[in-house]
TORRO-726750 format. One record per residue (C-alpha): residue in three letters; z, y, x. Coordinates in pm, whole numbers, plus 50000, padded with zeros to 5 digits. Layout:
BEGIN
code,w,v,u
Ala,Z,Y,X
...
//
This chain:
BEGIN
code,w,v,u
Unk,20426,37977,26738
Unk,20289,38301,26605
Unk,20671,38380,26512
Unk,20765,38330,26842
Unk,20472,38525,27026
Unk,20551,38853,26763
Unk,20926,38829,26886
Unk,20755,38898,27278
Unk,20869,38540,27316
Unk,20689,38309,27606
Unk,20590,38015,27416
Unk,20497,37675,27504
Unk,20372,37361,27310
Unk,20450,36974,27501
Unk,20141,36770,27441
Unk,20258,36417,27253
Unk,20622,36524,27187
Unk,20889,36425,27419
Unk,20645,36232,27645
Unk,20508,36623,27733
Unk,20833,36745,27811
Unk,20881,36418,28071
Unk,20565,36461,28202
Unk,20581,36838,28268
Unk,20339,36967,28455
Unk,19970,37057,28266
Unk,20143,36878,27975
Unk,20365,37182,27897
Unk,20104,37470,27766
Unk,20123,37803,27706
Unk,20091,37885,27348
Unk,19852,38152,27248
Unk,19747,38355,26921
Unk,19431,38160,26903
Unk,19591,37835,26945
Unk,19744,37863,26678
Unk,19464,38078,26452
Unk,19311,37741,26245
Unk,19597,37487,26244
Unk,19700,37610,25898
Unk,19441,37423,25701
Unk,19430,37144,25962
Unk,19681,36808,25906
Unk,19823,36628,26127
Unk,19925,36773,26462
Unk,19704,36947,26695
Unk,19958,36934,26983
Unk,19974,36588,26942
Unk,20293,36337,26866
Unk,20400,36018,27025
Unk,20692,35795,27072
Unk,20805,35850,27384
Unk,21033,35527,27591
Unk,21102,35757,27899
Unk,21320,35967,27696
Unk,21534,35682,27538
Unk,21691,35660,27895
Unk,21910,35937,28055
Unk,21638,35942,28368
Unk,21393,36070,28165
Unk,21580,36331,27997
Unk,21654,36425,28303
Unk,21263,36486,28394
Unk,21228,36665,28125
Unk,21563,36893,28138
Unk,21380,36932,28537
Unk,21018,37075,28392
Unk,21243,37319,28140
Unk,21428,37482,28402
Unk,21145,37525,28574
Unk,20947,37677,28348
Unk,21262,37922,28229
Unk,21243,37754,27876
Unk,21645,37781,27677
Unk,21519,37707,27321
Unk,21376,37382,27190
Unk,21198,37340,26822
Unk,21170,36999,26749
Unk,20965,36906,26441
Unk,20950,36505,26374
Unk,21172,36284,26139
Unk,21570,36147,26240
Unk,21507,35957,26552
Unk,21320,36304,26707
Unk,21608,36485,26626
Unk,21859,36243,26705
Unk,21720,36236,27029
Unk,21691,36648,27043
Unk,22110,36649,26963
Unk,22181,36375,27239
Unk,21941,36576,27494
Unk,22168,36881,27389
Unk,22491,36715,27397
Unk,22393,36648,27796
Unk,22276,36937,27898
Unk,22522,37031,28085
Unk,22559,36721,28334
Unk,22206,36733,28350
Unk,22192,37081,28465
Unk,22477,37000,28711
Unk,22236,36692,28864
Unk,21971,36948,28878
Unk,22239,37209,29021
Unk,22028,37564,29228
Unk,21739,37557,28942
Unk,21933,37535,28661
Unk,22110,37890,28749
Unk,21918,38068,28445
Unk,21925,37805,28198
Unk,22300,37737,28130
Unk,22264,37624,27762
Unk,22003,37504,27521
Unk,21955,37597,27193
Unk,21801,37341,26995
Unk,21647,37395,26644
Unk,21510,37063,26424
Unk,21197,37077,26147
Unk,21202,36773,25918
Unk,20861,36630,25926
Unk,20828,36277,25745
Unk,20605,36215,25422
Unk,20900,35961,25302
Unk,21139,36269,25256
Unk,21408,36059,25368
Unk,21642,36311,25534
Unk,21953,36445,25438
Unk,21980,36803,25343
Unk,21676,36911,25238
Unk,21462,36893,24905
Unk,21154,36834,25070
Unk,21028,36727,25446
Unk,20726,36876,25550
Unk,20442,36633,25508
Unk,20544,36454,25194
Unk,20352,36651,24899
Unk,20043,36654,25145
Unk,20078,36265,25105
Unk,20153,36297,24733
Unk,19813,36464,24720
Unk,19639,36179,24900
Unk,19828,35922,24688
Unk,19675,36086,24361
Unk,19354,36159,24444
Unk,19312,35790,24499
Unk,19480,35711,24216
Unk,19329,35915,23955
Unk,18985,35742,24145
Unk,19121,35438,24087
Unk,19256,35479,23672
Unk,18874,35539,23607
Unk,18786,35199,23757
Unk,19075,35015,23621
Unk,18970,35165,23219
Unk,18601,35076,23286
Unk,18673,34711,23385
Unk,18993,34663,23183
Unk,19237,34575,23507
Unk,19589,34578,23641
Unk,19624,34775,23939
Unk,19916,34721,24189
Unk,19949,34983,24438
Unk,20133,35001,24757
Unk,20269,35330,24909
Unk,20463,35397,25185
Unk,20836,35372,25189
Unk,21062,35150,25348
Unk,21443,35296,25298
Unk,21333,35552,25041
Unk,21123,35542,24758
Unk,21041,35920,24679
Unk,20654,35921,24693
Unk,20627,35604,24487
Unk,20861,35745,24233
Unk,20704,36059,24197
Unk,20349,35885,24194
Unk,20454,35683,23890
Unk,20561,36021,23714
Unk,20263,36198,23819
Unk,20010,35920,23729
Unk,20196,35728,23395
Unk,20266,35444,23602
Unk,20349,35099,23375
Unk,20625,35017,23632
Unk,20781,35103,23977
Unk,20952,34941,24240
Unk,21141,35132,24482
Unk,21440,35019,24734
Unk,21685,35215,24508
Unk,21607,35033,24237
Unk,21585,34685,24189
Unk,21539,34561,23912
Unk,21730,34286,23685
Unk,21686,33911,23745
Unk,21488,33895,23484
Unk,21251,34201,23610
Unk,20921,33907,23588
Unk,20977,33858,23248
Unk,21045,34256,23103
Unk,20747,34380,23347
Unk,20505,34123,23163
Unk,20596,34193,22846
Unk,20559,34573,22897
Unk,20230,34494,23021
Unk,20163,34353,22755
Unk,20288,34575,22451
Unk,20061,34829,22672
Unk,19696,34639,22612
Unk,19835,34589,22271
Unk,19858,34951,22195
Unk,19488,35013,22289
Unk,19514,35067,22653
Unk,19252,34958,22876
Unk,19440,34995,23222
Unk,19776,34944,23384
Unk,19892,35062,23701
Unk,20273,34908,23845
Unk,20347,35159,24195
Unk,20528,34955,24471
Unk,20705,35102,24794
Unk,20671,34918,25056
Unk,21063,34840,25105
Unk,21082,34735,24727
Unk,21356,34500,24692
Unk,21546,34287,24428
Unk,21870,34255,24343
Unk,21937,33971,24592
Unk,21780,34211,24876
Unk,21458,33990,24883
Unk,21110,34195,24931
Unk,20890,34223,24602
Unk,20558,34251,24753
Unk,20222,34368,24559
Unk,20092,34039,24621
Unk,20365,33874,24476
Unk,20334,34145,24149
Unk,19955,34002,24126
Unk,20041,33666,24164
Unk,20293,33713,23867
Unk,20047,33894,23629
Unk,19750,33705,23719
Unk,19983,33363,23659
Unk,20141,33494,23318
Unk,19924,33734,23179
Unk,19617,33639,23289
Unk,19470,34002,23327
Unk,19237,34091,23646
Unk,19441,34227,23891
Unk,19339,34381,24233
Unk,19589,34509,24522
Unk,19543,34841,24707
Unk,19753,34899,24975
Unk,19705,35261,25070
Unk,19832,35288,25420
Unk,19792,35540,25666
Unk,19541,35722,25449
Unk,19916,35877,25339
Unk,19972,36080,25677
Unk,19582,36267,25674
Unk,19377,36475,25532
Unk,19422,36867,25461
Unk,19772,36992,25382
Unk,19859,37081,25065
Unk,19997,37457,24977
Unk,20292,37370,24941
Unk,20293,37241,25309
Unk,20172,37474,25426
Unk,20402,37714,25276
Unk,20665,37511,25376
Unk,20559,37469,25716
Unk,20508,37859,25787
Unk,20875,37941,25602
Unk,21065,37641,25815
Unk,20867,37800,26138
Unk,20980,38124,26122
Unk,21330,37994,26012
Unk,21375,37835,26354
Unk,21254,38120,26584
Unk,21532,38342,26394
Unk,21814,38094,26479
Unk,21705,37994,26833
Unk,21712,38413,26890
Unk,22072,38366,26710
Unk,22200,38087,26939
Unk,22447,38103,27156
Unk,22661,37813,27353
Unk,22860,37765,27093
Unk,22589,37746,26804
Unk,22571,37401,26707
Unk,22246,37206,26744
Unk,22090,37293,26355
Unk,21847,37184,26120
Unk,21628,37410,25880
Unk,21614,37240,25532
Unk,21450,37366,25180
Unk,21742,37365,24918
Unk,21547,37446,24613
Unk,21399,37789,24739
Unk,21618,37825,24960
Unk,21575,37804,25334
Unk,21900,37685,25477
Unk,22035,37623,25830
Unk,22261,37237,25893
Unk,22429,37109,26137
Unk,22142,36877,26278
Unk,22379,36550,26386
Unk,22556,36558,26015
Unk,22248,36522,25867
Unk,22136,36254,26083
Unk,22504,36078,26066
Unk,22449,36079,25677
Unk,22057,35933,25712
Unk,22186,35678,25942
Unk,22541,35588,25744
Unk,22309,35553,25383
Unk,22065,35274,25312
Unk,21992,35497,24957
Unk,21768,35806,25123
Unk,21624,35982,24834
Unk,21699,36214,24612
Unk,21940,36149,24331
Unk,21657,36181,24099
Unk,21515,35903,24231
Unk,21770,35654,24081
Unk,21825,35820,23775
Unk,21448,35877,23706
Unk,21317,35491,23767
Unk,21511,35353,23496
Unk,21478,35598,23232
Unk,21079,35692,23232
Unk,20915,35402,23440
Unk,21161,35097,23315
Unk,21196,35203,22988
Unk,21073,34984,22726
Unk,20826,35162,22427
Unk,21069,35263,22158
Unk,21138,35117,21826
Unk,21146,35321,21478
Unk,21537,35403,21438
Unk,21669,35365,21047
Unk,21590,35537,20837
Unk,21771,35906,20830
Unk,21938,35847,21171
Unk,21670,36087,21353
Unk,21616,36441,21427
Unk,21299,36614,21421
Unk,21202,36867,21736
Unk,20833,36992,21774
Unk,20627,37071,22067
Unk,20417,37338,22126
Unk,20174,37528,22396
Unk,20171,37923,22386
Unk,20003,38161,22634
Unk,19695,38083,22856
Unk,19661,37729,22948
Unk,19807,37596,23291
Unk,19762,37245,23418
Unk,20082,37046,23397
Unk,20122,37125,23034
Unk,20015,36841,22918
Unk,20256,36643,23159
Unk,20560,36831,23017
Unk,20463,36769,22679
Unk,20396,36387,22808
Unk,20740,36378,22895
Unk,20891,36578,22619
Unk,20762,36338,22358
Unk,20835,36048,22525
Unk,21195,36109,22607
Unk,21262,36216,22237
Unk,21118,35886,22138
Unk,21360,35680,22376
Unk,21668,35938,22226
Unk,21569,35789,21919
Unk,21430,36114,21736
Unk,21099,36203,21528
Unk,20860,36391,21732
Unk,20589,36625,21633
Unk,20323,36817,21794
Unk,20180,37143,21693
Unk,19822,37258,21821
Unk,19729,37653,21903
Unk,20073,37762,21935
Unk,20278,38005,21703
Unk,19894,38056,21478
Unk,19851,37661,21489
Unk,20245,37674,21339
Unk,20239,37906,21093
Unk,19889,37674,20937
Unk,20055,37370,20977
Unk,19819,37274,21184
Unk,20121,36973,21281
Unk,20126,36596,21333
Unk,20358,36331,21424
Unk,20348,36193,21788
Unk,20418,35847,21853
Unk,20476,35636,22220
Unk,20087,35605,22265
Unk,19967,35956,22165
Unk,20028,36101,22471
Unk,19928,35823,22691
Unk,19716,35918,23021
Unk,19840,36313,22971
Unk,19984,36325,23252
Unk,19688,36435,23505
Unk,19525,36611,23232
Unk,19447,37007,23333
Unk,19451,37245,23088
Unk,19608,37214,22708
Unk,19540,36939,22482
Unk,19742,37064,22203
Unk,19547,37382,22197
Unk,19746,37746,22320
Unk,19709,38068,22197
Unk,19832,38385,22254
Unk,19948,38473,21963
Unk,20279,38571,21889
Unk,20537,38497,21584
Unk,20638,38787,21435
Unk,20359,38845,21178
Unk,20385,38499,21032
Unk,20751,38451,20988
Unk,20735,38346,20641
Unk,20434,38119,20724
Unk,20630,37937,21028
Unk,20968,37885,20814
Unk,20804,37755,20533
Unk,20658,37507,20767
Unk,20994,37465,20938
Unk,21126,37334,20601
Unk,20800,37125,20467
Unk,20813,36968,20761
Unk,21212,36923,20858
Unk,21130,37073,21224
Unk,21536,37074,21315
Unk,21444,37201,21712
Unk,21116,37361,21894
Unk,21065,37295,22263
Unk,20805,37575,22359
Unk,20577,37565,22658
Unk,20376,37842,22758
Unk,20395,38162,23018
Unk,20525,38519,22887
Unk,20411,38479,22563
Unk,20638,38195,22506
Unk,20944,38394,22620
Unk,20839,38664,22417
Unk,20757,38470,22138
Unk,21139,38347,22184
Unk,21271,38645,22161
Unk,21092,38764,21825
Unk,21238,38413,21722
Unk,21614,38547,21769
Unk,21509,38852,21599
Unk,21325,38697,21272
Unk,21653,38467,21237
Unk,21818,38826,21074
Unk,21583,38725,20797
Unk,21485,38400,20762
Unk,21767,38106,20763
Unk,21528,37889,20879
Unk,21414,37998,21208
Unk,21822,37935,21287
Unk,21704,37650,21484
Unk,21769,37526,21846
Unk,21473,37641,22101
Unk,21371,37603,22468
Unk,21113,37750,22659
Unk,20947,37611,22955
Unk,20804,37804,23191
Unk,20428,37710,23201
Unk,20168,37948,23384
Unk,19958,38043,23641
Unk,20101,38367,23724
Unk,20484,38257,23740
Unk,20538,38574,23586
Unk,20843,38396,23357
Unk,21219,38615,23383
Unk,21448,38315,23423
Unk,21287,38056,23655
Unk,21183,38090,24044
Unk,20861,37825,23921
Unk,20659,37805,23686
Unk,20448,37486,23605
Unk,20085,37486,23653
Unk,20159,37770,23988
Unk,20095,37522,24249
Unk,19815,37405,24101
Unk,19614,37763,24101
Unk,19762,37819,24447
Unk,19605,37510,24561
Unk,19317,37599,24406
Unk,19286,37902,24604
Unk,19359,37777,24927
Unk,19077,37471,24892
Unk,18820,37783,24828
Unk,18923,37963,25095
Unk,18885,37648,25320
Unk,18563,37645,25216
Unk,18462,37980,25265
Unk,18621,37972,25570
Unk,18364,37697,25662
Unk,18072,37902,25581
Unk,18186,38148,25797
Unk,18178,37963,26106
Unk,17869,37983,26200
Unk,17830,38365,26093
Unk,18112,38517,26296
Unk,18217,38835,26226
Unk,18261,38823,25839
Unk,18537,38950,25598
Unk,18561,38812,25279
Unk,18747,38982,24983
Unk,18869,38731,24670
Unk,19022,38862,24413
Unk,19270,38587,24248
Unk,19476,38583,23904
Unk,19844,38718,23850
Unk,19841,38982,23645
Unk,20047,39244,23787
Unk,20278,38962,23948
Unk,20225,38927,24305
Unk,20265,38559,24346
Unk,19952,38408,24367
Unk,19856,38681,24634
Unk,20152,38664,24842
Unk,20192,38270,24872
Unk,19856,38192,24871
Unk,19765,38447,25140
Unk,20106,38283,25350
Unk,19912,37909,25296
Unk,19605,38039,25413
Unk,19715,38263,25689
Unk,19612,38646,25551
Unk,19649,38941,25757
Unk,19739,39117,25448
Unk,19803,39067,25083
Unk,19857,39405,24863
Unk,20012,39343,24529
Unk,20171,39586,24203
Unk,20517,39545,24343
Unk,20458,39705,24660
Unk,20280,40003,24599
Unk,19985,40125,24896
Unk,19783,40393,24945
Unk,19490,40488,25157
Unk,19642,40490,25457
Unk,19776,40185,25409
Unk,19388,40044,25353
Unk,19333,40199,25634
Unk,19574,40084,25882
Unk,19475,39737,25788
Unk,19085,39770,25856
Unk,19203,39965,26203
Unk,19434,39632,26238
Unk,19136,39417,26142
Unk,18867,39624,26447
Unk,19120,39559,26695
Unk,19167,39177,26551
Unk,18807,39127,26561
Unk,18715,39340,26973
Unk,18957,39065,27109
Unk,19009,38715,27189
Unk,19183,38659,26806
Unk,18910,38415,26610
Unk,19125,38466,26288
Unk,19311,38691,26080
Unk,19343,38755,25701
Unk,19430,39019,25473
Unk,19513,38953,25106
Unk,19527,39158,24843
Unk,19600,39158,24425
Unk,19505,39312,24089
Unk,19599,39096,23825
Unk,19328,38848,23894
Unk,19270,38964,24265
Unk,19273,38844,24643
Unk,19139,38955,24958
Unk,19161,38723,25280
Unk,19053,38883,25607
Unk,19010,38703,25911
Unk,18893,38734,26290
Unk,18546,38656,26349
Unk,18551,38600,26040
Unk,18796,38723,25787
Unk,18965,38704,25437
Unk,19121,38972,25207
Unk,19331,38943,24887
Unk,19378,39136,24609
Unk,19567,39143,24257
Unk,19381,39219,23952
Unk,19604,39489,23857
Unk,19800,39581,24187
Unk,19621,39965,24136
Unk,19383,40086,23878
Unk,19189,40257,24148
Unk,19156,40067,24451
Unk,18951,39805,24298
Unk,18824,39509,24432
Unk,18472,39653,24453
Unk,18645,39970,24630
Unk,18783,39774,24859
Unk,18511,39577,24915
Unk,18276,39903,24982
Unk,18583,40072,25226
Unk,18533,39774,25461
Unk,18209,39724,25447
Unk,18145,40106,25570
Unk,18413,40084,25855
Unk,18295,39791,25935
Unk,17980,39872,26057
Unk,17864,39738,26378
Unk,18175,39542,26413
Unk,18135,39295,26080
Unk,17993,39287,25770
Unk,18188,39187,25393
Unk,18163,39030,25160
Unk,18320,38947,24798
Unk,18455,38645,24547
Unk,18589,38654,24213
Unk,18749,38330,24137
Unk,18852,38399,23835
Unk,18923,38111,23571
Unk,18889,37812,23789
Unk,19248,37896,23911
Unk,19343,37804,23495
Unk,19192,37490,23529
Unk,19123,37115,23743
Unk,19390,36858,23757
Unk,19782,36901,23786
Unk,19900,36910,24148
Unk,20167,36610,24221
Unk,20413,36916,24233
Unk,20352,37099,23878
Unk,20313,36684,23736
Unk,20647,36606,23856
Unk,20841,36969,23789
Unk,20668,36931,23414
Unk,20799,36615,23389
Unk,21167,36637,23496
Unk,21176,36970,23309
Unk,21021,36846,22961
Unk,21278,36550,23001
Unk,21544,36821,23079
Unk,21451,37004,22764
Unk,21471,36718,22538
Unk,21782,36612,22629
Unk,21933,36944,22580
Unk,21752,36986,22275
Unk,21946,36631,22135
Unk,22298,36761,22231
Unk,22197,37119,22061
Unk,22114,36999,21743
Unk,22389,36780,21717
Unk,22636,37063,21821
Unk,22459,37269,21535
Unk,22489,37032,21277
Unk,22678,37181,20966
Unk,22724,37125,20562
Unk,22436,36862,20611
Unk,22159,37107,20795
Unk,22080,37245,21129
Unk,22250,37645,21177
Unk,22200,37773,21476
Unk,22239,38145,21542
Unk,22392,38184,21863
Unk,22313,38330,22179
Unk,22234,38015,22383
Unk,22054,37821,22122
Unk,21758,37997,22247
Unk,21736,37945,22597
Unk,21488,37943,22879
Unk,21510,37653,23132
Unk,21403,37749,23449
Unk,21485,37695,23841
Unk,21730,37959,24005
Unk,21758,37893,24373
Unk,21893,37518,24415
Unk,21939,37408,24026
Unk,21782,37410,23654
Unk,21929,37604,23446
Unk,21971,37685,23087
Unk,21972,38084,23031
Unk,21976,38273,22671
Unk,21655,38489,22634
Unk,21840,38744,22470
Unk,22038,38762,22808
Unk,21720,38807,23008
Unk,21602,39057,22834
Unk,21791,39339,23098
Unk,21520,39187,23374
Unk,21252,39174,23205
Unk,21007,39498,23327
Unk,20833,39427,22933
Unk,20540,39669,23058
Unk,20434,39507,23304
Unk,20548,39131,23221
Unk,20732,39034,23549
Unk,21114,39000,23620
Unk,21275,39298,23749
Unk,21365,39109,24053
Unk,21166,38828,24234
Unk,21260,38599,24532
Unk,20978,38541,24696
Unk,20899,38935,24747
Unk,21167,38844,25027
Unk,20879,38610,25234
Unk,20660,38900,25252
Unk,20788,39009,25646
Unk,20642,38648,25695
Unk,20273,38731,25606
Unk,20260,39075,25867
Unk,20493,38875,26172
Unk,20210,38579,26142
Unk,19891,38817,26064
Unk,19988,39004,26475
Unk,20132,39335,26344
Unk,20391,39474,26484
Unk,20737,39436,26297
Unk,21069,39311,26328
Unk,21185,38964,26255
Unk,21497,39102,26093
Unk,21327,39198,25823
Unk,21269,38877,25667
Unk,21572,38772,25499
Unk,21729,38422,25672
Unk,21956,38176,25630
Unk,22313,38129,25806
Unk,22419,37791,25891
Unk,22565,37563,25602
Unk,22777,37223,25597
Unk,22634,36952,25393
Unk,22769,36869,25059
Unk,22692,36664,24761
Unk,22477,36875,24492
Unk,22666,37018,24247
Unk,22601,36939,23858
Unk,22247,37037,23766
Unk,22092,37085,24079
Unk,21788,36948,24128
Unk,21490,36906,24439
Unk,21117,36920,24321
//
């Protein structure tokens, strides 16, 4: 909406979908600035949705092609799952007779452009990583979840779980990963005839082991092989029957679609938004009816009706993941010691500042190295924690319950190898470490690199290594994400809600926080896009005074009309500033300049805004480190520590010579990370060239290119051709290694 009103668009919102545009009338409203000014925190719709029979026929259609004309409208967003945009590409494809029925009054309108948002928590539509609404519901799902694990360990119970899904079983998959589900049943999936018999016994070998819980996820379209439903009920019945263990059901229901959207969402939401405003103002007759779709980082415009074609042609929805995921972490069975001499030995290890989702990567690292069939060890503190042999073996239960652990259990440090090379290679031989999986922020990148320097002089460190990208400030050269971002981003965004709602009563108010980052501008920028800033000033774009004070002129004028919100953010390396309305917000970096502090900030608006508001100020400091793993950084930690692992097994078999591990070249020390639509293995040595090693960010950084987005939605005047967009796009099978979150 805000999009639309910045491009000196007239812009109107139809009341309960389609039904609106039938009605006509009162139902079609205008759209205003402070319509639109709190629905970024709120879920759900506040324009309202509904199913709508009238528009099913051609009569109805016709009522509502009738109330466009007549209002002048010639561009239609439609944001719902396939059957709303099915029906937006038939109402398109008529158009025409339906102007010629309504023949003087359809003079002006002589085409429609139509432009489709995918909203569905199920992500079941084809051509997009993620629908908007589904990691909103992966946050509900989890926070009951995690509720529910302390229950099930206090009483010593089963849990069976229902989520939604009928055709496609993305949020039940990605709720087993995230929570260390037992077992999962998805519609992708079924599992083998004898399914009763392997899910009891891996009950079973779990209670053995010491566990006190288990927790079995079931969409609700789980099948078997013979197509016949596998209900919870009929999962408690079993375990109850066999096992004997006390089992309760929850079926989680509708709880799914509410509550506060996530970041991500949000994010999403704004990015898809602004998407669709650029290619309605692009459309012409001949522009096909499109779709805007997330492809890894990517926004991306499809041709809406071969998406739908392809929902409506599959009965397998999800992601590819989905299949290939079920079986090998949730079906898996708890491995068995291999004979003796046929394993390799790979250690895993935390470096930098800790960031939640660690623990789920190492989760996943372990456990995948176990079902390859190799020895697996853990090393606490990092590099220091290496070079003491501070080191232990890990076995199938050690990491058990990780997975929504914040922070580090292994212990991270800082500290970097190169003063302790002879330490870490003695400990490299005494312990037969043949491959090291590092995760960690800069420091482990760095920390790679003085790892392909020391092998000059020490044989030993000649061993395969991986980084993972792991920190707050997804500040790592060689990946788009970093795990445990989402989570501080999230983080911000909840206390922002909340001081928002102290605010509401005060009126008038500007609040400065001042978030994490370092001299990366992440945190600022995408946190001050979730929660709607008016501004957010970061290291990478450099300001000056005027700049300060063109926003608190911006602000004045903000605050002496009808506008009820606005926000400005700001960043040092830990800093944010969120301004709004009535009440406002402003973000800042902790290092974006060493002399516009936050406090100097905070004073400069506080003395111009005198008589008009008063500030105020928040350091959130290292509560952004910490609290449990988003569904987002639990499930990108685990597919990338599985990643790792498996590249890991094929490295050290590949550097296998005269009965040792050699490796000394380039791209046996890699960083895995996400570029654009796929994971990818990069040398470190090769990203050395953008690396800005002063100030520890990459030379170049995508999401530099939303920035446009945060002034067009904050009411200042600019150009929607500044922010980058996408050009329409056929639909194609993923190529090798691409991946969606």
């Amino acid at each position: 909406g805000r999009t639309g009103l910045g491009g000196r668009m007239a812009v109107y919102c139809a009341p309960q979908g389609y039904q609106g545009l039938v009605d006509g009338g009162d139902h079609h409203q205008g759209g205003s600035w402070g319509l639109t000014s709190t629905s970024s925190p709120q879920g759900g719709t506040v324009i309202g949705s509904a199913r709508c029979k009238d528009f099913r026929d051609r009569e109805g259609r016709l009522r509502a092609a009738h109330n466009l004309v007549k209002r002048g409208i010639t561009n239609l967003c439609v944001i719902g799952g396939d059957g709303s945009l099915t029906g937006a590409d038939t109402f398109r494809s008529e158009w025409s007779d339906l102007l010629s029925d309504l023949q003087k009054e359809a003079t002006k309108s002589s085409y429609l452009n139509i432009v489709g948002l995918v909203g569905s928590i199920d992500n079941d539509f084809c051509g997009t990583d993620m629908t908007i609404g589904t990691d909103s519901a992966l946050h509900r799902i989890i926070e009951i979840v995690d509720a529910i694990t302390t229950t099930a360990q206090s009483h010593q119970r089963t849990f069976v779980l229902e989520v939604m899904g009928r055709h496609c079983g993305y949020l039940a998959l990605v709720t087993s990963l995230s929570c260390g589900a037992d077992w999962v049943f998805i519609p992708e999936c079924p599992p083998d005839d004898d399914w009763e018999e392997h899910l009891c016994r891996r009950l079973s070998e779990t209670r053995t082991r010491g566990s006190r819980l288990n927790i079995i996820i079931v969409a609700e379209g789980a099948i078997d092989k013979n197509g016949k439903p596998i209900t919870s009920e009929d999962i408690k019945n079993l375990v109850v029957k066999r096992l004997g263990y006390d089992t309760r059901v929850t079926v989680l229901g509708h709880v799914q679609r509410g509550g506060t959207p996530s970041a991500f969402d949000r994010i999403l939401g704004s990015r898809m938004g602004v998407e669709a405003v650029m290619a309605l103002l692009e459309g012409t007759p001949d522009t096909p009816a499109c779709v805007v779709s997330l492809s890894g980082n990517q926004a991306v415009r499809l041709p809406l009706m071969e998406c739908v074609q392809v929902v409506t042609s599959l009965t397998d929805l999800s992601p590819s993941f989905c299949r290939g995921f079920c079986p090998h972490l949730c079906h898996a069975p708890s491995p068995l010691p291999s004979p003796q001499g046929s394993t390799h030995t790979v250690a895993v290890m935390n470096v930098g500042a800790p960031a939640a989702g660690m623990n789920a990567a190492v989760r996943s690292t372990v456990r995948i190295g176990l079902i390859q069939g190799n020895r697996v060890l853990v090393v606490h503190d990092g590099f220091e924690g290496l070079a003491k042999g501070q080191i232990e073996e890990a076995g199938w239960s050690y990491v058990g319950g990780w997975t929504g652990q914040g922070g580090s259990k292994l212990g991270t440090k800082r500290t970097l190898p190169k003063k302790s090379f002879e330490q870490i290679s003695a400990n490299i031989t005494k312990f037969n470490i043949q491959g090291l999986v590092i995760i960690g922020g800069f420091e482990a990148y760095t920390g790679g690199l003085e790892l392909m320097e020391g092998r000059k002089l020490f044989d030993e460190l000649c061993i395969p290594f991986v980084v993972i990208p792991a920190t707050v400030s997804n500040n790592v050269p060689g990946s788009d994400f970093s795990v445990g971002a989402d989570t501080a981003l999230n983080t911000i965004c909840t206390t922002c809600d909340r001081i928002k709602q102290s605010a509401a009563g005060t009126k008038r108010r500007v609040f400065i926080i001042e978030t994490m980052g370092g001299y990366c501008g992440y945190l600022a920028t995408m946190a001050g896009l979730a929660a709607g800033a008016d501004a957010a000033y970061i290291f990478e774009e450099p300001f000056t005074i005027r700049d300060l004070q063109a926003n608190v002129e911006h602000l004045v004028q903000k605050m002496r009309t009808t506008v009820k919100r606005g926000l400005v953010l700001r960043y040092l390396i830990h800093g944010l500033f969120l301004i709004t309305g009535f009440w406002s917000l402003l973000g800042r970096n902790e290092k974006c300049n060493e002399n516009y502090t936050t406090d100097f900030i905070f004073n400069l608006y506080s003395e111009e805004g005198k008589g008009i508001f008063d500030s105020r100020k928040n350091v959130l400091g290292h509560m952004q480190q910490g609290g449990s793993p988003t569904p987002f950084d639990r499930n990108f930690a685990t597919k990338m520590g599985a990643k790792a692992m498996n590249w890991m097994s094929g490295k050290i078999k590949e550097s296998y010579r005269n009965g040792r591990i050699f490796a000394n070249t380039p791209d046996s020390g890699c960083v895995l990370g996400m570029r654009k639509r796929a994971l990818v293995f990069q040398p470190v040595t090769e990203l050395k060239d953008q690396t800005d090693f002063e100030h520890r960010i990459p030379k170049e950084q995508w999401w530099l290119k939303l920035r446009p987005i945060l002034k067009i939605l904050a009411k200042y005047e600019i150009d929607l051709d500044t922010s980058e967009h996408a050009h329409l796009e056929h639909i194609s099978r993923k190529r090798s290694g691409e991946t969606s979150i």
